[in-house]
Every structure is written in structure tokens, then in C-alpha cells.
C-alpha positions in Angstrom: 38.8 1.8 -27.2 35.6 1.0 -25.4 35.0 -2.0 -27.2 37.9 -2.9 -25.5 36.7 -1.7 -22.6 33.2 -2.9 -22.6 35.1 -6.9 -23.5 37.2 -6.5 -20.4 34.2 -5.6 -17.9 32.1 -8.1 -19.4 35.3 -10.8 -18.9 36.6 -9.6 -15.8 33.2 -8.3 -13.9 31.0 -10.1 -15.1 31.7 -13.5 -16.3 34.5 -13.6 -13.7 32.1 -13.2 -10.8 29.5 -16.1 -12.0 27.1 -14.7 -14.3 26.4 -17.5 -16.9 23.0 -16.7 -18.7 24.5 -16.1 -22.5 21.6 -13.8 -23.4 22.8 -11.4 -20.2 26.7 -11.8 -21.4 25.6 -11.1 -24.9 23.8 -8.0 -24.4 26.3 -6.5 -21.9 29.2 -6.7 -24.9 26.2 -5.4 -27.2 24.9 -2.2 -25.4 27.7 0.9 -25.0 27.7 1.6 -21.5 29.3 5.2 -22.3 27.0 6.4 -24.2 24.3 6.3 -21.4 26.6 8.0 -18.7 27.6 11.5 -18.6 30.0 12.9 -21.3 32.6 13.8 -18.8 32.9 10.1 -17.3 32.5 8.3 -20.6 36.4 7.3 -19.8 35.4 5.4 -16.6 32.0 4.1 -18.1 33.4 0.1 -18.0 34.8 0.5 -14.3 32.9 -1.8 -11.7 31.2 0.6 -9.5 27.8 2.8 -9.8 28.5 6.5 -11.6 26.4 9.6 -11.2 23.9 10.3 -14.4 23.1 13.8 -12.7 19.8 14.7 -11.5 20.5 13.3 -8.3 20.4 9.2 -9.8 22.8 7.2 -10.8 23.5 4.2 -13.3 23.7 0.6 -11.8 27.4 -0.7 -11.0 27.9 -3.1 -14.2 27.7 -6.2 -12.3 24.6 -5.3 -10.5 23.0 -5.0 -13.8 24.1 -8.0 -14.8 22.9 -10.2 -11.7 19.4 -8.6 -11.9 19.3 -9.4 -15.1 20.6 -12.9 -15.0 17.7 -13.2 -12.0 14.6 -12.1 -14.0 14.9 -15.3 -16.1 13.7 -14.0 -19.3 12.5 -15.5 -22.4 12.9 -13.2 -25.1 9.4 -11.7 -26.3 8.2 -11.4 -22.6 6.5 -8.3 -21.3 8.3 -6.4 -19.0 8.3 -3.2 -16.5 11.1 -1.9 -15.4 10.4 1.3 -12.7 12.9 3.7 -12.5 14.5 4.5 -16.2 17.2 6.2 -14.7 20.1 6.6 -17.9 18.1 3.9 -19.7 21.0 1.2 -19.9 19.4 -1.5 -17.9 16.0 -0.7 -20.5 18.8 -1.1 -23.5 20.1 -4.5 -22.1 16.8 -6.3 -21.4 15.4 -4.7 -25.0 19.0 -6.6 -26.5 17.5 -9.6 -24.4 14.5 -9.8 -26.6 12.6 -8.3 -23.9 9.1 -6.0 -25.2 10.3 -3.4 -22.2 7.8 -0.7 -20.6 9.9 2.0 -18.3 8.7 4.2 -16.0 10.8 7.0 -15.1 9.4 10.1 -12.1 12.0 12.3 -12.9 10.8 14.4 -16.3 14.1 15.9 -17.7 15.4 11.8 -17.3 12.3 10.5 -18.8 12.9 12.7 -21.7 16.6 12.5 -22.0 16.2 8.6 -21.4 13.6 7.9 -24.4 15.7 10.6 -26.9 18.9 8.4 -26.4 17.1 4.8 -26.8 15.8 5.7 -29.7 19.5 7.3 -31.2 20.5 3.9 -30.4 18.2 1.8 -32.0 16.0 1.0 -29.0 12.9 2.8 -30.4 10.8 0.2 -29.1 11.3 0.3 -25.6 8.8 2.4 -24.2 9.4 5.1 -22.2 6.7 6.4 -19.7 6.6 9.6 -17.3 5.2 9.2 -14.3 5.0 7.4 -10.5 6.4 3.5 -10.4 5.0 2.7 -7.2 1.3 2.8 -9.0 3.4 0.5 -11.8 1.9 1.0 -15.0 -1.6 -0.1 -15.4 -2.8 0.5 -18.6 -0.4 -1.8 -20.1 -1.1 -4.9 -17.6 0.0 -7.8 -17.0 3.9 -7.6 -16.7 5.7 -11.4 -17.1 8.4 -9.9 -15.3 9.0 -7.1 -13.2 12.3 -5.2 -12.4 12.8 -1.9 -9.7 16.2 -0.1 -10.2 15.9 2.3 -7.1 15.2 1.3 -3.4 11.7 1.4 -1.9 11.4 0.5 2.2 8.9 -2.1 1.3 7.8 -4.0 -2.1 5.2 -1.8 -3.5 2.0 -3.5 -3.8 0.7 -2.2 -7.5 3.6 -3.7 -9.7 3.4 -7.0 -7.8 -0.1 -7.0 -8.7 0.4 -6.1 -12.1 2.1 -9.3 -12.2 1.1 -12.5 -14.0 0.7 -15.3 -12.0 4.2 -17.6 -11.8 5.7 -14.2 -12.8 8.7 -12.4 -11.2 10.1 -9.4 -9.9 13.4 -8.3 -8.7 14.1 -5.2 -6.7 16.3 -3.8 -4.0 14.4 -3.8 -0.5 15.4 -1.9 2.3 16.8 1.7 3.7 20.3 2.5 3.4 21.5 -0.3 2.1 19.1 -2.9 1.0 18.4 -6.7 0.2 18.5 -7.4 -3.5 15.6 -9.9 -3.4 14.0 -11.9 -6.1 9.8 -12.1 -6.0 8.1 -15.1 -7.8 4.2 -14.8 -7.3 2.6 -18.1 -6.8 -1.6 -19.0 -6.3 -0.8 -19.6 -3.2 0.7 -16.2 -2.3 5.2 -14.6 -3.2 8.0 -16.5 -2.5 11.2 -14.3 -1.7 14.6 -15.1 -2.8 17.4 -12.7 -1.3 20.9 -12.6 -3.7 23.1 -10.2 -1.8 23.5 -6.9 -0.3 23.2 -3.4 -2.2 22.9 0.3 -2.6 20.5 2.0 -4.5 18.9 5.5 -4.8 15.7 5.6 -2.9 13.0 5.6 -4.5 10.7 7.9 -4.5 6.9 8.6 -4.5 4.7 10.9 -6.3 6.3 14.5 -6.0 8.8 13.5 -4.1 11.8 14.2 -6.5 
């Protein structure tokens, strides 16, 4: 059944709305969605909207995942950070990209939960790290690419600069609902890109969950 499931979002959500990178539309019909929702909800896992993982976050409507994705332009074997684990399905996809994926993740009982479940699955190498993402993740500098799955006001200065040079970083910008923007850091200073509008958790900042 949710093969089924997970063919017809990738076909009809997905592919249907213009996502064309093969490695994005590969791993989306790899990774099982339901199995990094809660158990309740596994039913509705492929439906195109954002779902509740508890805890006060939420997992990424499937097509939102895809476009950021898609916008990160990865090679596979590039270094990534991706701040704010949340279920760890958008970690799963970009590891199935052939991504070497660092996560950060503020909330504990998600960090924990998030790294126990990528490993059932196979995704033992993604690495799965407690702590703040606005201070990024230092001691594993530089990132090619960087990716923020919940909403700060204003791009937070430590990933950026954690970020090689020519590299990117997409995130959601904004309060309420926010810009889904695209970052490409340049010698002679970022370039923004803005994709389209969206709502994400804020995100939040030391003890603040």
C-alpha cells in the first residue's frame, strides 16, 4: 500500500508541479515517508500538506521537500548541514542523494528519536547532532551546502559563514509566513534567490524550545 502511495505523490505532487532533478525524484520514491511520521497518521503520510511529528514540529509538506532539495543543487558526496532534524526525512532524502549529511536538531527527545530511526533505516551515516543551529555546527566546517527546515526572522550569520565559498544555502526567511529563499555566497558578498511563499515552525534559539 504505501508504495503505492509514495508512487502517486511522487507522480502527482511532485513531478506534476515541476520538480525535474532525477536524484530528488529518485530518492522521494526511495525513502518511506510513514515511517518518519507519527504511527497514528502513517495512513495520510503521502498527502500534500505538512503533518504534526509531536513535540510541537512538524514534517515538511512533500513538495516543499522536494523543491528545497531540487534547489540545493547537489553533487553526491558533498558536505552538508541541515539545521533543524525535525522527523529526519529531509536528512534521509539528501543521504539517498549521496549527500555526507550533518543535522542539528535543539529539541533532545527529537534528536534522539530522529538518529534511533535513521539508523533502523539504513541511514547510519547521517549524523545526528544535539544542540543550537543558529551557531551551525563548527567543528565539522566547511558545509558545501547548507539547508534550514524551520523559520528564523533573519539568515543567521554562523551557518552562512560556515559556508564554502560558491556554496549554497536554502532556508525559509521571514515571520508568519516566510520567503523560501536560496543563498549562493560569492567573493564578492550573497546573492538571494526567492522560490515562493511558505510556512514553517519558527525556529528557535538556544533554550528557547
Amino acid at each position: 500500500m504505501y508504495d503505492r502511495l509514495r508512487e502517486r505523490m511522487v507522480s502527482a505532487q511532485i513531478e506534476a508541479r515541476g520538480i525535474e532533478d532525477p536524484a530528488v525524484l529518485k530518492a522521494l520514491r526511495k525513502v518511506e515517508r510513514h515511517r518518519f511520521v507519527l504511527e497514528e497518521s502513517r495512513e495520510h503520510a503521502y498527502e500534500d500538506h505538512a503533518m504534526s511529528i509531536g513535540l510541537g514540529q512538524t514534517i515538511s509538506q512533500p513538495y516543499v521537500v522536494a523543491a528545497m532539495s531540487e534547489a540545493l543543487e547537489l553533487e553526491a558526496g558533498m558536505k552538508v548541514l541541515e539545521i533543524g532534524t525535525g522527523s529526519g526525512y529531509q536528512a534521509a532524502v539528501l543521504a539517498e542523494m549521496g549527500a555526507v549529511v550533518h543535522t542539528i536538531e535543539i529539541v533532545p527527545d527529537l534528536a534522539r528519536r530522529s538518529a534511533a530511526l535513521l539508523a533502523e533505516l539504513g541511514y547510519g551515516s547521517v549524523k545526528v547532532v544535539e544542540g543550537d543551529g543558529y551557531l551551525g555546527l563548527p567543528e565539522e566546517a566547511p558545509f558545501d551546502r547548507v539547508i534550514i527546515t524551520a523559520a528564523p526572522p533573519k539568515t543567521p550569520q554562523p551557518p552562512l559563514d560556515q559556508l564554502v565559498e560558491g556554496g549554497l544555502m536554502v532556508l525559509p526567511v521571514g515571520e508568519h509566513r516566510q520567503d523560501l529563499v536560496v543563498l549562493k555566497k560569492t567573493p564578492s558578498g550573497v546573492v538571494r534567490r526567492d522560490l515562493f511563499r511558505v510556512r514553517f515552525v519558527p525556529m528557535v534559539h538556544g533554550k528557547g524550545y
